[in-house]
N, C-alpha and C positions, 0 to 999 in steps of 0.2 A: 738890721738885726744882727749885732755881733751876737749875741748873751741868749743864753739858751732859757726857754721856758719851761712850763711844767708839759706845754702838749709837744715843745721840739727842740732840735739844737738851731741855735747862731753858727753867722759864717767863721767865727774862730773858730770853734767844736768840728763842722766841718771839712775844715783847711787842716787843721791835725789830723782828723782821720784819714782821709784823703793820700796825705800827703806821704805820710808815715806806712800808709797800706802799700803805695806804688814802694818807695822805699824798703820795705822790709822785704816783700816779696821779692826784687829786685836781688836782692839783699842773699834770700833765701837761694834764690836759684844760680847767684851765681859761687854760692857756696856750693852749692852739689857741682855744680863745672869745675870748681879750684879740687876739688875731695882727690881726682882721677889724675893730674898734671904732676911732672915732673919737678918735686925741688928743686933740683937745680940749673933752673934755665929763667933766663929776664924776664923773662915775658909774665912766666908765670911770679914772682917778685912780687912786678908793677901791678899784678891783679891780687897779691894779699896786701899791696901798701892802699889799693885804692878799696879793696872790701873792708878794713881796717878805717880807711878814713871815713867812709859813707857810716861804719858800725859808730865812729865817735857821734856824726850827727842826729843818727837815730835816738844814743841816748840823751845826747843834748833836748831834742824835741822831744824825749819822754820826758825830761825833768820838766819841759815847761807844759806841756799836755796835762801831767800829773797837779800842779799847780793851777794851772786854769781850770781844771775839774773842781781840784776843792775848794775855789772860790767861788765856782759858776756850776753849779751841781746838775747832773743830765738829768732828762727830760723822764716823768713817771714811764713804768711799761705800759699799756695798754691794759685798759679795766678788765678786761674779759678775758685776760691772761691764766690759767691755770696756776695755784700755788708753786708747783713743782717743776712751770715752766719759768716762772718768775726767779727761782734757787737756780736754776739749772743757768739762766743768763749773766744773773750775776756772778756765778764759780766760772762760768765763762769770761767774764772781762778781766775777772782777777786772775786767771791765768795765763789772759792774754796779757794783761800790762806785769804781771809778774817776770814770760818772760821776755818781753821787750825791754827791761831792763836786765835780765838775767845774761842773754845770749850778747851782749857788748862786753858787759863787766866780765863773764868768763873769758871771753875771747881775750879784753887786754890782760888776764889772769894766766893765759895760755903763752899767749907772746912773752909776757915778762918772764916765764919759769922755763922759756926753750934755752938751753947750754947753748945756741945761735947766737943768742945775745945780738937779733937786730931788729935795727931802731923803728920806731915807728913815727911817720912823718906824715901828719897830715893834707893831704894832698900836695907832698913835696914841697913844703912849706913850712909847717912848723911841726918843731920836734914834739912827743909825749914820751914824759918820765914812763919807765917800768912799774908797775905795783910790788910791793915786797911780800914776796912767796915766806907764808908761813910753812916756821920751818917743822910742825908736824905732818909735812905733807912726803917728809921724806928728802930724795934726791933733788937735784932742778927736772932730772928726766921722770922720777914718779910722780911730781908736782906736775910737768906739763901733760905726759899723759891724763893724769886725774883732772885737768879744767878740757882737754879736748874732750874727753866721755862729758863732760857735763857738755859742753862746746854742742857736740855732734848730737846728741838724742832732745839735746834742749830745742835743737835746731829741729826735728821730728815732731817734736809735741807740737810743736810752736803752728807748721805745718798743716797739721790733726784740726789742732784750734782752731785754724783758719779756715779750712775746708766746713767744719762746722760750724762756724760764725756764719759763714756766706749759705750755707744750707739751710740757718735757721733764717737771715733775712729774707732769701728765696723763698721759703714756707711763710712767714708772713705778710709779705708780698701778693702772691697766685693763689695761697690758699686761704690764708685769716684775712686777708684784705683789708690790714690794717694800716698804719701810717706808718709803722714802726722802719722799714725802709727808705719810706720818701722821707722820711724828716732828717735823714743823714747825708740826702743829695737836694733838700730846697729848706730855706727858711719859711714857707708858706703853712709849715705846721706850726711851727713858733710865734708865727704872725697870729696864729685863732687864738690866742689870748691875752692879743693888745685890746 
């Protein structure tokens, strides 16, 4: 069962959430430990070269996420879904995959426009060019403060959206007692409609 059906996901649809969850959270948290650390010490460096390279794979696996989605369409909500609850999941995925690509792209938006001017090297490996800071943004210092505000509250919402992503599977889980959370940890929903 790679290919998602109308009652579940396949193990691609799966393997990207999964993977991409442990990832971002990851991701998340060790952004809130870098926020508190000292610029100028290595240590701390090697932990913005390494949340820098983990942020390039994230959005790498959102560009292919995002394309196995619109080829391989997810699975209907559950019939007995409320209209309102039906609006409410979807302004929810679309803010979650909004900003899953939002928080990489500002970040390398951030790095490129610091007067630091250093390099960002994929897990010490391979270089990434700087993006070119448009120049209505101002200075390079009011260009980088302005993608860190987006940076940092993007990184809040993102947060938000996630606590209630996982609050609404947990409510249909223990209380609607629907499939809607088995079918993103087994293909055995996908399978009721071979």
């Amino acid at each position: 069962m790679l290919r998602n059906t109308k009652s579940g996901y396949g193990w691609i649809a799966i393997a990207f959430h999964w993977t991409m969850a442990l990832l971002i959270i990851g991701m998340l948290a060790l952004g809130l430990y870098m926020h508190g650390l000292p610029q100028t010490e290595q240590s701390t460096f090697q932990l913005y070269q390494l949340h820098k390279s983990i942020g390039f794979v994230v959005l790498a696996l959102a560009v292919l996420r995002l394309c196995w989605r619109l080829a391989n369409p997810a699975p209907k909500l559950p019939a007995g879904m409320p209209s309102w609850e039906k609006a409410a999941a979807h302004l929810g995925h679309a803010g979650l995959y909004a900003l899953i690509f939002a928080l990489p792209v500002t970040g390398w938006f951030m790095v490129s426009a610091s007067p630091w001017g250093i390099p960002t090297i994929l897990f010490n490996i391979q270089p990434v060019p700087h993006l070119p800071i448009p120049t209505a943004l101002g200075s390079q210092e009011e260009a980088e403060s302005f993608f860190k505000l987006l940076h940092e509250y993007g990184a809040y919402l993102l947060i938000a959206l996630i606590v209630v992503h996982a609050a609404a599977a947990l409510k249909h889980h223990f209380i609607a007692r629907d499939d809607t959370l088995k079918r993103m940890v087994s293909t055995a929903p996908a399978r009721a409609d071979i």
